[in-house]
DSSP file (Angstrom, degrees, kcal/mol; ACC not computed):
  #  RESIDUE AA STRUCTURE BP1 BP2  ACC     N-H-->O    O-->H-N    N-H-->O    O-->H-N    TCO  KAPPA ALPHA  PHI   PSI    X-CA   Y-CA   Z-CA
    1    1 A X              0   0    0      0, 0.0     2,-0.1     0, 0.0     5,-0.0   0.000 360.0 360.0 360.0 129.4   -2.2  -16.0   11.8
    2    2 A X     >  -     0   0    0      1,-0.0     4,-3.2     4,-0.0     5,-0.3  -0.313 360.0-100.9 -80.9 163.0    1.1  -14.8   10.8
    3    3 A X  H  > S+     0   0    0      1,-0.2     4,-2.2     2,-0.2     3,-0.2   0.931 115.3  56.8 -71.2 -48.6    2.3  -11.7    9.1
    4    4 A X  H >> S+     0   0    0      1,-0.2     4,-0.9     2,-0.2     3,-0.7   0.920 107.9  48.9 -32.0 -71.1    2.7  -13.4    5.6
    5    5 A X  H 3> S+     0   0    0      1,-0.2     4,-1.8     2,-0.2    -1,-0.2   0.758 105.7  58.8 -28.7 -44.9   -0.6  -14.4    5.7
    6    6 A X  H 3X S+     0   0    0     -4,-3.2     4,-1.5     1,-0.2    -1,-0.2   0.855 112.7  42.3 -66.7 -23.9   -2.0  -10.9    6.6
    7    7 A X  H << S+     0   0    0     -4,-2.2     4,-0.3    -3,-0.7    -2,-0.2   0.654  98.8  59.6-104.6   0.0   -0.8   -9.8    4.1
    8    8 A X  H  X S+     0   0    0     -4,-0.9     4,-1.3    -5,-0.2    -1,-0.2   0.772 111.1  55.1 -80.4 -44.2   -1.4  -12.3    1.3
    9    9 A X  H >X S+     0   0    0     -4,-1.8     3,-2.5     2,-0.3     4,-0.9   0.976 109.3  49.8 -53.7 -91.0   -5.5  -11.4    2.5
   10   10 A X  H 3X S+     0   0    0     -4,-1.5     4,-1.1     1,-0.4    -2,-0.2   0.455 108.5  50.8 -38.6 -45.3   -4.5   -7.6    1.9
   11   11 A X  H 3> S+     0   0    0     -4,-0.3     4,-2.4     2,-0.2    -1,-0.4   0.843 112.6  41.3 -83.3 -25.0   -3.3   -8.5   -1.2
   12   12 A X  H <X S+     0   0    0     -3,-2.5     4,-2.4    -4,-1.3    -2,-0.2   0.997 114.5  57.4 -57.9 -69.4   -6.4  -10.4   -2.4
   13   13 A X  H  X S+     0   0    0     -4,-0.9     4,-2.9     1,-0.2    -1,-0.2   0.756 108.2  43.4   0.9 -69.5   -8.5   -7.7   -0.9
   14   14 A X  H  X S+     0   0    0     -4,-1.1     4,-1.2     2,-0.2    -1,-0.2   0.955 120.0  37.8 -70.6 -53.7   -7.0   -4.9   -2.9
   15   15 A X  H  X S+     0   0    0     -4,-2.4     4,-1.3     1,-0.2     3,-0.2   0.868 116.3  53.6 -77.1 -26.2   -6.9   -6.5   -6.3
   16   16 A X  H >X S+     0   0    0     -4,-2.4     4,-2.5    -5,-0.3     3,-1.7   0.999 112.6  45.2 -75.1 -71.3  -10.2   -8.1   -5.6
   17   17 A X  H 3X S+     0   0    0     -4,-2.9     4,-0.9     1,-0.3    -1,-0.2   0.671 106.1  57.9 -24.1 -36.4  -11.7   -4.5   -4.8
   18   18 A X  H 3X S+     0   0    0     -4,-1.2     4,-1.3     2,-0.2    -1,-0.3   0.794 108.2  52.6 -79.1 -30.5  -10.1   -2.9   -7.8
   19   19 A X  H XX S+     0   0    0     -3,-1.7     4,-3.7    -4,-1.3     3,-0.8   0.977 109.8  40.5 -55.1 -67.4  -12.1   -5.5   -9.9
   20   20 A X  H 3< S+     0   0    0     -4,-2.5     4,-0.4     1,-0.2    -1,-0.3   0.809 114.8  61.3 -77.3   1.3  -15.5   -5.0   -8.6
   21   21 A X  H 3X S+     0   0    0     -4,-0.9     4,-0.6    -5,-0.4     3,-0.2   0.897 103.8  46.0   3.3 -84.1  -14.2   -1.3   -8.9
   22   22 A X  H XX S+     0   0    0     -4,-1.3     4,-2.0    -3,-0.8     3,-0.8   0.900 102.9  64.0 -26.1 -70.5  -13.7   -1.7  -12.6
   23   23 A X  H 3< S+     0   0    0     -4,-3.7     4,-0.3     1,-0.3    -1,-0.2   0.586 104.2  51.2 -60.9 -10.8  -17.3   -3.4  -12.8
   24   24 A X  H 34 S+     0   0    0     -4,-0.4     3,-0.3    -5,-0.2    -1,-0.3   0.769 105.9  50.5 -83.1 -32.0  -18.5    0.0  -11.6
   25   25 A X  H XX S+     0   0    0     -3,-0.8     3,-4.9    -4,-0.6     4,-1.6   0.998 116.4  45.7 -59.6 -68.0  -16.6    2.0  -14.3
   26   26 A X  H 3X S+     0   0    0     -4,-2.0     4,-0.6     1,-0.4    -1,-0.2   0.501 105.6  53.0 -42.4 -37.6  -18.1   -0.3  -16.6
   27   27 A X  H 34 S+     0   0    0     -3,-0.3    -1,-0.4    -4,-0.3     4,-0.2   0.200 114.3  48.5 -96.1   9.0  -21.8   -0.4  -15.3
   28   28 A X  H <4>S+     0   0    0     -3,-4.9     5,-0.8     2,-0.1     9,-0.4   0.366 106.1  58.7-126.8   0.2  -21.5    3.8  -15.7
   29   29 A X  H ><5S+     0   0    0     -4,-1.6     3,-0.8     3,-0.2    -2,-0.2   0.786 103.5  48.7 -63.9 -44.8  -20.2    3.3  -19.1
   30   30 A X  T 3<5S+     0   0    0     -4,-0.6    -3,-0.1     1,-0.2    -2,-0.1   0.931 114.8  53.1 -69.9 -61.6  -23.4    1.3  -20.0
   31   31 A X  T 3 5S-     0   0    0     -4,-0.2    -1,-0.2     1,-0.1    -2,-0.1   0.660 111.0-117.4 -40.0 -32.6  -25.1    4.1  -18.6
   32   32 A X  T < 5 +     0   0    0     -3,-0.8     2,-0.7     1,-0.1    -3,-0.2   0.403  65.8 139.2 102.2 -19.4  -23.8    6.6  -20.1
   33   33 A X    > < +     0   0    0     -5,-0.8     3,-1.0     1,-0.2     4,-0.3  -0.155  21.3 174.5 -62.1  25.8  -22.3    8.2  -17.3
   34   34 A X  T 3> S+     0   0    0     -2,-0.7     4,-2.8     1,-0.3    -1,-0.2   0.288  73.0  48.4  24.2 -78.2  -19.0    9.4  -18.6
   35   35 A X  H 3> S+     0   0    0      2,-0.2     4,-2.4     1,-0.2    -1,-0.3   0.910 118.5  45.0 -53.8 -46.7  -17.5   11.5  -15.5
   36   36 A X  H <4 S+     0   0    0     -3,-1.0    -2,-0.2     2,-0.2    -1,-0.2   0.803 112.7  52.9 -44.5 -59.9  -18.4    8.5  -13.1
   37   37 A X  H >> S+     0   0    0     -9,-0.4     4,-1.4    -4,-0.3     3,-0.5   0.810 109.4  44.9  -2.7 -86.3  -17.0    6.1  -15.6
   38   38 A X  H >X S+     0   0    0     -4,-2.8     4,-2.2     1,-0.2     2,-1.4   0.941 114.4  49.4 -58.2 -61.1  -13.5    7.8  -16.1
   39   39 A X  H 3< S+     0   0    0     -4,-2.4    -1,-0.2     1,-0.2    -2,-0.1   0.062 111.2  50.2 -81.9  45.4  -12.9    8.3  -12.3
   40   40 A X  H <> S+     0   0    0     -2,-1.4     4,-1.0    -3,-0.5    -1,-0.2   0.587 109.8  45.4-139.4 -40.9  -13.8    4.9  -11.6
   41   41 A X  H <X S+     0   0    0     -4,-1.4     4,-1.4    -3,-0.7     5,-0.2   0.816 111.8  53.0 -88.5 -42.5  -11.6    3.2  -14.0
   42   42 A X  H  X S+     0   0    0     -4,-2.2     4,-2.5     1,-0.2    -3,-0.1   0.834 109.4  53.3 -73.6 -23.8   -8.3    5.6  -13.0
   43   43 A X  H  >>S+     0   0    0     -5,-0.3     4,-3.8     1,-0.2     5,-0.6   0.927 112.8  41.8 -70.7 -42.2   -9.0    4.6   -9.2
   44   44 A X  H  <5S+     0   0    0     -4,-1.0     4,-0.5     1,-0.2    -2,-0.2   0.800 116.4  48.9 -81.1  -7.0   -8.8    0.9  -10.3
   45   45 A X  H  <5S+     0   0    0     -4,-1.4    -1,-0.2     2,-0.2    -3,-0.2   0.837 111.8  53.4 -63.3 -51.0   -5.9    1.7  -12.6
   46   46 A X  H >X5S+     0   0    0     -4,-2.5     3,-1.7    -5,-0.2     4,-1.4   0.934 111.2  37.5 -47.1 -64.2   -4.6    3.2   -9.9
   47   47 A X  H 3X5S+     0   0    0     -4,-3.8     4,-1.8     1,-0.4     5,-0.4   0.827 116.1  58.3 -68.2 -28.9   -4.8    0.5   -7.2
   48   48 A X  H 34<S+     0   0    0     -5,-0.6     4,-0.4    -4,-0.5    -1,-0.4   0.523 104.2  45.7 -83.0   8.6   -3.9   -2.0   -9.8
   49   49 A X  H <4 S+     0   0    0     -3,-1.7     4,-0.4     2,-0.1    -1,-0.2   0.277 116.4  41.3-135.7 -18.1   -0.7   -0.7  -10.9
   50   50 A X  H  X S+     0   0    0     -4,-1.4     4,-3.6     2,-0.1     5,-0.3   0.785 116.5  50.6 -94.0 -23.8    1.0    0.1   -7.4
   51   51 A X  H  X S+     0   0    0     -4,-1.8     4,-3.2    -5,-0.3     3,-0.2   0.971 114.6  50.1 -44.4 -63.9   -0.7   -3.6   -6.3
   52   52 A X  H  > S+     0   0    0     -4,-0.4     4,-0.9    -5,-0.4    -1,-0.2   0.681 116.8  35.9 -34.9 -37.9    1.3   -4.4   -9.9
   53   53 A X  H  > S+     0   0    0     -4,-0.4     4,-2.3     2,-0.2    -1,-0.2   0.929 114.7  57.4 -84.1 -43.7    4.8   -2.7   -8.6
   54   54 A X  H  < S+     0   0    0     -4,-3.6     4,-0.4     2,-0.2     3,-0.3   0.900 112.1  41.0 -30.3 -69.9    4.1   -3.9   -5.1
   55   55 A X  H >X>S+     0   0    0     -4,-3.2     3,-2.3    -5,-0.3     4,-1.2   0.917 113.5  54.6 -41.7 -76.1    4.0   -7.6   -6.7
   56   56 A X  H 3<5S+     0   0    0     -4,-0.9     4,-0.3     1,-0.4    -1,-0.2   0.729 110.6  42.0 -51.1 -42.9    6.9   -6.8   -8.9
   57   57 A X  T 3X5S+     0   0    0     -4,-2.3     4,-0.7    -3,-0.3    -1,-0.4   0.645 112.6  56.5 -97.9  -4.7    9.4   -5.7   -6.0
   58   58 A X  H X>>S+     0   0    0     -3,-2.3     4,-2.1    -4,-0.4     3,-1.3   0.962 106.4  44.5 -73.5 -77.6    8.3   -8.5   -3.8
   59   59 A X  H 3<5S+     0   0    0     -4,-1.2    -2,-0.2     1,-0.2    -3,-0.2   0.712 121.7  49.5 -66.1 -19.6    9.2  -11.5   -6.4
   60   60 A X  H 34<S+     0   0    0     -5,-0.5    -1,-0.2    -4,-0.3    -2,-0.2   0.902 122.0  27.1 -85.9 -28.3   12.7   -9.1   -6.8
   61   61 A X  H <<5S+     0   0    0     -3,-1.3    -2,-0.2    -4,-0.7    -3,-0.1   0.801 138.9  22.0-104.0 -35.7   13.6   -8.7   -3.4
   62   62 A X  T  <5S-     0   0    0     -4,-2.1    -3,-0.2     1,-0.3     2,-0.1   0.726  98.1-140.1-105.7 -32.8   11.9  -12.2   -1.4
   63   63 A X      < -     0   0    0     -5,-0.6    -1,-0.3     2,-0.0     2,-0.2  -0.452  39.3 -36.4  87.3-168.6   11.8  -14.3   -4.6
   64   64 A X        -     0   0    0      1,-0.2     0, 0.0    -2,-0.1     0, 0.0  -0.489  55.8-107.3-115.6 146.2    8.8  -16.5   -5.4
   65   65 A X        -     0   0    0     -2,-0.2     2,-0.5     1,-0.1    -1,-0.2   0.028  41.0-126.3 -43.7 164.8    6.5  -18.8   -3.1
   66   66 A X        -     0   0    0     81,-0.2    87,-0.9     2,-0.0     2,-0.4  -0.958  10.8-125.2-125.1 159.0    7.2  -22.4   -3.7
   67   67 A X  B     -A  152   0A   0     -2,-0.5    85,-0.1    85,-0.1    80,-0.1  -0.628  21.9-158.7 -96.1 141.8    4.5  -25.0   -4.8
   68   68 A X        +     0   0    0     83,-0.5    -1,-0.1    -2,-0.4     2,-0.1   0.245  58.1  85.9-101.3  18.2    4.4  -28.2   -2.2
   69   69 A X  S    S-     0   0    0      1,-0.2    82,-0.1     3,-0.0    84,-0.0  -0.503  91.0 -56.0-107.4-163.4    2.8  -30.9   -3.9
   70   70 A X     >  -     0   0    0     -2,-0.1     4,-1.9     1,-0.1    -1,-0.2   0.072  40.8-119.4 -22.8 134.5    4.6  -33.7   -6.6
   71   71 A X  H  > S+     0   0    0      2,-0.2     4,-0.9     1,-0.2    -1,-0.1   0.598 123.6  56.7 -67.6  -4.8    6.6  -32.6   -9.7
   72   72 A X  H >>>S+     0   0    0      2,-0.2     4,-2.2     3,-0.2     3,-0.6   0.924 111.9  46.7 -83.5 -46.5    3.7  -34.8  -11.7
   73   73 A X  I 3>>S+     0   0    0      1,-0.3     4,-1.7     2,-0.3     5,-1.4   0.888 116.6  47.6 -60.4 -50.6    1.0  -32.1   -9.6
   74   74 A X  I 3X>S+     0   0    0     -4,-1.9     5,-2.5     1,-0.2     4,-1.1   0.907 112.8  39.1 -58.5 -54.1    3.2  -29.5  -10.7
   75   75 A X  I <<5S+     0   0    0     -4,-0.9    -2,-0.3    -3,-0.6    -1,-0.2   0.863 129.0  33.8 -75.1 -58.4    3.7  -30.2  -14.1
   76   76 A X  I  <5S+     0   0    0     -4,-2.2    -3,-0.2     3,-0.1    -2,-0.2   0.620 132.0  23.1 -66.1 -27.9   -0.5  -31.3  -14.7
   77   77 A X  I  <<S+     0   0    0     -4,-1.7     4,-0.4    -5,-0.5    -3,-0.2   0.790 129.1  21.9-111.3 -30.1   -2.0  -29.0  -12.2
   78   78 A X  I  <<S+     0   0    0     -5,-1.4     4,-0.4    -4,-1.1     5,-0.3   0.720 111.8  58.9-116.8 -10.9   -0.3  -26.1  -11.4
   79   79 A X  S  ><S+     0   0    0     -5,-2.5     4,-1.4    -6,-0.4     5,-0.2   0.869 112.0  47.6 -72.7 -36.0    2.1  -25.3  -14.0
   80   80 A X  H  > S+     0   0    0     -6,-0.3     4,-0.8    -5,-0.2    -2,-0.1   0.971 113.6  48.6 -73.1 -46.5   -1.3  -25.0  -16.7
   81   81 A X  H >> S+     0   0    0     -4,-0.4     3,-2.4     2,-0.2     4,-0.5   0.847 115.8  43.4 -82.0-108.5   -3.4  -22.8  -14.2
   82   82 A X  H 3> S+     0   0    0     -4,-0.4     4,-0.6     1,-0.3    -1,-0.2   0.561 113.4  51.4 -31.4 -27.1   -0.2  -20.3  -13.6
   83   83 A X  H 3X S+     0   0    0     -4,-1.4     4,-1.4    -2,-0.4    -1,-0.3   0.848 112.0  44.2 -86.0 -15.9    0.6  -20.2  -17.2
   84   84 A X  H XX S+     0   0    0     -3,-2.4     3,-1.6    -4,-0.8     4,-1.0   0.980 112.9  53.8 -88.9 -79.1   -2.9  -19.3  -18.1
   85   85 A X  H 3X S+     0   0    0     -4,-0.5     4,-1.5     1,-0.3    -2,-0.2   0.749 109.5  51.8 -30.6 -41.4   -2.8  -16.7  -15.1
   86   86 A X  H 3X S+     0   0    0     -4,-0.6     4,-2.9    -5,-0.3     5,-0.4   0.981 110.0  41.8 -66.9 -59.7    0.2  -15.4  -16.8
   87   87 A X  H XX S+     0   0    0     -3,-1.6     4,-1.9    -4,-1.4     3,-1.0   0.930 115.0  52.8 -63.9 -66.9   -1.2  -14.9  -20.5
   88   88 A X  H >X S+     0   0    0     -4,-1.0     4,-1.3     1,-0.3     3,-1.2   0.703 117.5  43.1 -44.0 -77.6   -4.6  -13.4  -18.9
   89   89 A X  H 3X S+     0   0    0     -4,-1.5     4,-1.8     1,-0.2    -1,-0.3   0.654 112.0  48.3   0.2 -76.2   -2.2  -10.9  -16.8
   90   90 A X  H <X S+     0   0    0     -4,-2.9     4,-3.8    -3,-1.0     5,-0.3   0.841 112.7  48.0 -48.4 -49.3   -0.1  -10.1  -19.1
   91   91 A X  H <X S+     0   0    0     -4,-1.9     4,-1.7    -3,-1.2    -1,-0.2   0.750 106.1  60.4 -46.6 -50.2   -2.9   -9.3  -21.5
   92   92 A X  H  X S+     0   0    0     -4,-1.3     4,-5.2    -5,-0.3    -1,-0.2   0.851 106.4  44.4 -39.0 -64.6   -4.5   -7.4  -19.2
   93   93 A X  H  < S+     0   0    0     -4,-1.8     4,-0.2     2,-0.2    -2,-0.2   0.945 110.2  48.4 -63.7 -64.5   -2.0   -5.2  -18.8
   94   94 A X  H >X S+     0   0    0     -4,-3.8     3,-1.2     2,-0.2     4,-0.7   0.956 118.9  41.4 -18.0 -76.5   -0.9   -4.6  -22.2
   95   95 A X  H 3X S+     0   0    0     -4,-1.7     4,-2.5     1,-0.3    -2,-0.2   0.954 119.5  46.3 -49.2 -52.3   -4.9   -3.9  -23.4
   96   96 A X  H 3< S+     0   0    0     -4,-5.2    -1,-0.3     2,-0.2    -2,-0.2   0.050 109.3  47.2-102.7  38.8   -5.7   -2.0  -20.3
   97   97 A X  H <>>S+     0   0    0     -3,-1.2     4,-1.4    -4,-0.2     5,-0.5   0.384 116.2  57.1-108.3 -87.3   -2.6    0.5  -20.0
   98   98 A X  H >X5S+     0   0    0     -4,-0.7     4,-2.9     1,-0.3     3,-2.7   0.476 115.2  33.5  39.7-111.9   -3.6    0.8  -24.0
   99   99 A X  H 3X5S+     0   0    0     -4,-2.5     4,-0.8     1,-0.3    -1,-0.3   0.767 102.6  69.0 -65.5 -31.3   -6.8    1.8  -23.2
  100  100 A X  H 345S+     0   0    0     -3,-0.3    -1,-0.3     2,-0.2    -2,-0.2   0.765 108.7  38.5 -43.6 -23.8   -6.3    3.5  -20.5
  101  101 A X  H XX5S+     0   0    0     -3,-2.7     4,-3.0    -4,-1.4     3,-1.0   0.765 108.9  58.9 -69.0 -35.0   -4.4    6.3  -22.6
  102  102 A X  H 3<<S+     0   0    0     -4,-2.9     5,-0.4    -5,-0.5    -3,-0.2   0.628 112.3  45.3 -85.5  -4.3   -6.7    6.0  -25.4
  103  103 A X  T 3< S+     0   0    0     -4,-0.8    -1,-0.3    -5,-0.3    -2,-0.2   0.501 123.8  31.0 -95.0 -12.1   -9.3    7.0  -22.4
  104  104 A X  T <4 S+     0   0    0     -3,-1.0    -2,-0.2    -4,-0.2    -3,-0.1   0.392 135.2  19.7-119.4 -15.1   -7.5    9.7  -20.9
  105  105 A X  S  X>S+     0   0    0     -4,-3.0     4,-2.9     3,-0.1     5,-0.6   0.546 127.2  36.2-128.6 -78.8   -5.3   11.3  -23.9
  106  106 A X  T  45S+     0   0    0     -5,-0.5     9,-0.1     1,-0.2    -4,-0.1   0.596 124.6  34.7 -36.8 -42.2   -7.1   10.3  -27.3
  107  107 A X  T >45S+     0   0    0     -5,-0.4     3,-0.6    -6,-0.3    -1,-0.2   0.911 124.7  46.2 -90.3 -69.5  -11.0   10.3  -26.5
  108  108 A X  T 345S+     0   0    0      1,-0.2    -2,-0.2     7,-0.1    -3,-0.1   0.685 125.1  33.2 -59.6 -21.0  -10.5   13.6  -23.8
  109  109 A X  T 3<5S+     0   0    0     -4,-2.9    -1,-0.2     2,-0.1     2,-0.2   0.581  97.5  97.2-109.2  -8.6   -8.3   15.4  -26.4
  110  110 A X  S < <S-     0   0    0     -5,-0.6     5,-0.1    -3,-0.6    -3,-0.0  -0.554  78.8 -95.3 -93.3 143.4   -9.5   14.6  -29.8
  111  111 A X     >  -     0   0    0     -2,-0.2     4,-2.6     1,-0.1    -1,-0.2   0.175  47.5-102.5 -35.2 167.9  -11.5   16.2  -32.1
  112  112 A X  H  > S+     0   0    0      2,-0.2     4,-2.0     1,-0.2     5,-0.4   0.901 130.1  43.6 -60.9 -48.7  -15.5   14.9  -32.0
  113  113 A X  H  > S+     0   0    0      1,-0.2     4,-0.8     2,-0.1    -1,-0.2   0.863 109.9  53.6 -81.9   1.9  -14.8   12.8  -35.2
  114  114 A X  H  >>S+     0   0    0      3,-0.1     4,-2.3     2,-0.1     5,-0.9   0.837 120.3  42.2 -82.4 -46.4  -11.1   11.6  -33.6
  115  115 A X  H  X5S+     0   0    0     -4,-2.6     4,-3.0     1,-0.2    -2,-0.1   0.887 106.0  55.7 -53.6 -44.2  -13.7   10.5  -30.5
  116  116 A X  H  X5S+     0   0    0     -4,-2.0     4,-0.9     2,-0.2    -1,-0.2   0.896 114.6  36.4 -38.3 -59.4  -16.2    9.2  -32.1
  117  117 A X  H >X5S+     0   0    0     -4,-0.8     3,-2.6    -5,-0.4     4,-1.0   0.997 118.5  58.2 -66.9 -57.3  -14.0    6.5  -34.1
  118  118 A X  H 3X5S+     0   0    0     -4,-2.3     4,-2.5     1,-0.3     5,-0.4   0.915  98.0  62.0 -40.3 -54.8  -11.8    6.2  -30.7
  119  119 A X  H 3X<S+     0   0    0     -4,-3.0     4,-1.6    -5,-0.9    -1,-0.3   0.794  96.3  51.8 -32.4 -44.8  -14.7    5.4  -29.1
  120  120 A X  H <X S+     0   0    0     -3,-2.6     4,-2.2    -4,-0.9    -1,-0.2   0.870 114.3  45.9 -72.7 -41.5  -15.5    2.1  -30.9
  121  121 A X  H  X S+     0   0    0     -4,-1.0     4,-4.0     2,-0.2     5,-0.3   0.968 106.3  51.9 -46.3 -75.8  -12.4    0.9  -30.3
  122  122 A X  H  X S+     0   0    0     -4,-2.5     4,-1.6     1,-0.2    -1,-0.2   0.750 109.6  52.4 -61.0 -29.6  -11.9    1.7  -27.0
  123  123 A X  H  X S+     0   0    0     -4,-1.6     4,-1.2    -5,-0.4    -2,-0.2   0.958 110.4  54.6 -46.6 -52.6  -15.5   -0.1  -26.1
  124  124 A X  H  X S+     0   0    0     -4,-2.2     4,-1.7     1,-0.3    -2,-0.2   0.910 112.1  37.2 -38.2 -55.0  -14.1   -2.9  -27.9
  125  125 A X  H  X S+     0   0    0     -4,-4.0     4,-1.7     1,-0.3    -1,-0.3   0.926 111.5  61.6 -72.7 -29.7  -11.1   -3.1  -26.0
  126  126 A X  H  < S+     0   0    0     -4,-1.6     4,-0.5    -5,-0.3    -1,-0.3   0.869 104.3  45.3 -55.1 -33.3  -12.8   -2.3  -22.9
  127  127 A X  H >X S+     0   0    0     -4,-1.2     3,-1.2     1,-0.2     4,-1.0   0.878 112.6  52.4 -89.1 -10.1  -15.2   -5.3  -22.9
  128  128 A X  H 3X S+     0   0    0     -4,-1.7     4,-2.3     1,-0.2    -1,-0.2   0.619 104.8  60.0 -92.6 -16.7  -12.2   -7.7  -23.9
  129  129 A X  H 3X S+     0   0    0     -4,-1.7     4,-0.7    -3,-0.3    -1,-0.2   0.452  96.3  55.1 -69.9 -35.4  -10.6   -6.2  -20.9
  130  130 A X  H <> S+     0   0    0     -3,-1.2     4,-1.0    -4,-0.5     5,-0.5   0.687 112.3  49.8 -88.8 -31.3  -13.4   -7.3  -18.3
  131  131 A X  H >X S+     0   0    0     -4,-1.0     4,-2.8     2,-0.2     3,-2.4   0.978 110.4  42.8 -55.4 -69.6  -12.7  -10.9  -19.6
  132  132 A X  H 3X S+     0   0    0     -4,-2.3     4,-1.6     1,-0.3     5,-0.3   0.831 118.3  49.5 -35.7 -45.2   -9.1  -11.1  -19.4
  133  133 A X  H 3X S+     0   0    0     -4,-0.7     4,-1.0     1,-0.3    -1,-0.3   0.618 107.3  49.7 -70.9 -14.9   -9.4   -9.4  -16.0
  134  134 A X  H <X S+     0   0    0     -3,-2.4     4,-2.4    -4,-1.0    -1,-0.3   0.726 112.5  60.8-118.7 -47.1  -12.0  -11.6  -14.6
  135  135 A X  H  < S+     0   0    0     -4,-2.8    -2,-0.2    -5,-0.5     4,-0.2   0.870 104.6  37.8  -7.8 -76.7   -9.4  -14.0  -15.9
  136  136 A X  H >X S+     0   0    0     -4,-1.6     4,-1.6   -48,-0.2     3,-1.1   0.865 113.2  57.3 -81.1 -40.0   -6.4  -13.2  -14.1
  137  137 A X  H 3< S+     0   0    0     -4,-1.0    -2,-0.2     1,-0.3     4,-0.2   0.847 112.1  44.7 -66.0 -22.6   -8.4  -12.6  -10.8
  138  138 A X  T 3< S+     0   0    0     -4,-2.4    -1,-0.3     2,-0.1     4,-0.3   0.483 117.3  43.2 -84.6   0.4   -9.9  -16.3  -11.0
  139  139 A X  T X> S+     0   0    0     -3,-1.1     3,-2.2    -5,-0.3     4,-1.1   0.877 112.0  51.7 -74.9 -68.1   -6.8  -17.7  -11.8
  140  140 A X  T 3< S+     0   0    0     -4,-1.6     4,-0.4     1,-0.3     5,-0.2   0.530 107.6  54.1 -26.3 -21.1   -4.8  -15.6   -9.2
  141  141 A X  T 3> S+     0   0    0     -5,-0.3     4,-1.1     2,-0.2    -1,-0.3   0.761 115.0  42.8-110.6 -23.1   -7.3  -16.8   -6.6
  142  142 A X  H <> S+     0   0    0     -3,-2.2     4,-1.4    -4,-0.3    -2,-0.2   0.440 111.6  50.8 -34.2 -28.0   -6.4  -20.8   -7.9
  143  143 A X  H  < S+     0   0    0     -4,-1.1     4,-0.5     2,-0.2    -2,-0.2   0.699 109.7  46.1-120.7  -3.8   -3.3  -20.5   -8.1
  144  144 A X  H >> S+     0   0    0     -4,-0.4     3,-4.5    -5,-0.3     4,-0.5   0.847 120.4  50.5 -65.6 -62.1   -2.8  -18.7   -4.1
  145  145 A X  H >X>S+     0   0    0     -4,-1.1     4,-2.7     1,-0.3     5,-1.7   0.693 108.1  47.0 -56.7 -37.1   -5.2  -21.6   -3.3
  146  146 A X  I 3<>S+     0   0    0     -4,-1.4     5,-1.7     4,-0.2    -1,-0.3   0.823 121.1  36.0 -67.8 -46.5   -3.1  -23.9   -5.0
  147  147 A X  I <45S+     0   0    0     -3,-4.5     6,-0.6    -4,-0.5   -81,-0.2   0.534 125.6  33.5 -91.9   1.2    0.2  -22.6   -3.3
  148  148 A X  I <<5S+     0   0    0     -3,-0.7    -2,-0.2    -4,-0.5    -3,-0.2   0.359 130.7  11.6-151.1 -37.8   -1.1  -21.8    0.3
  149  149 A X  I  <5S+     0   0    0     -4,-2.7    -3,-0.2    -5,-0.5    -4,-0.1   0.814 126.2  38.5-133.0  -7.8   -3.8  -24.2    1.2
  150  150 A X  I   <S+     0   0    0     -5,-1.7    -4,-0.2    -6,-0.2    -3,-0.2   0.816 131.0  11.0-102.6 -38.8   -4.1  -27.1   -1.1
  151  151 A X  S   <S-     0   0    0     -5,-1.7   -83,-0.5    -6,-0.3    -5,-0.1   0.036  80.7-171.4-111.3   8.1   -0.5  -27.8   -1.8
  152  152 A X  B      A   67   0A   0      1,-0.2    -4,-0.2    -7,-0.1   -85,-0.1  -0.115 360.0 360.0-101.3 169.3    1.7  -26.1    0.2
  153  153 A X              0   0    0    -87,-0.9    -1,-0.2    -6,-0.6   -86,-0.1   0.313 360.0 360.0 -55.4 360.0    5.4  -25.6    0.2
């Protein structure tokens, strides 16, 4: 196996971890658990936002895989699944840097009645947050597969 490859597994690994991560914050949110909750969600914030820079300085410095099948495959199969991977991403990101403040500055710093209202909100966004993300991480995992074992360059 070659070093590209190890490291394409690393990267699946990590983001995939930070997910069921997430799902932990989430199941000690349900709970009630607060403290649990909060450090659970900043770890997966965490790993997801250098994974996020990682990614970012990779596509700047090596530039981008290429897809190996047809330009009709491209254009009907991979182009729809990677723009969809894109919005969910994007989305992601947006909502959960969002709520991540509004979990760490509003909620932790605000009066009882600023928390209270913050609160609803921030549930809100929080479960729309597990969609998106479940989103990008089954798209991301289509669209390696796409580019690495089903199609490739």
């Amino acid at each position: 196996m070659d070093l590209k490859s190890i490291l394409w597994y690393a990267v699946l690994t990590s983001i995939t971890g930070a997910y069921f991560v997430a799902l932990a914050g989430v199941r000690s949110a349900k709970v009630h658990d607060v403290p649990h909750h909060a450090r659970r969600m900043i770890i997966a914030c965490t790993v997801i936002g250098i994974w996020l820079i990682a990614y970012v300085l990779k596509q700047a410095l090596f530039g981008r895989e290429r897809f190996g099948g047809t330009p009709q495959q491209y254009w009907t199969v991979y182009l729809p699944v990677f723009a969809t991977h894109m919005l969910f991403a994007l989305t992601t990101i947006g909502l959960g840097g969002y709520n991540l403040y509004m979990g760490l500055h509003r909620l932790r710093y605000g009066s009882v009645g600023a928390m209270a209202a913050g609160m609803a909100t921030h549930r809100r966004l929080g479960h729309l947050l597990m969609w998106t993300f479940s989103g990008t991480i089954g798209t991301a995992y289509l669209v390696y597969m796409m580019i690495f074992v089903w199609y490739k360059g």
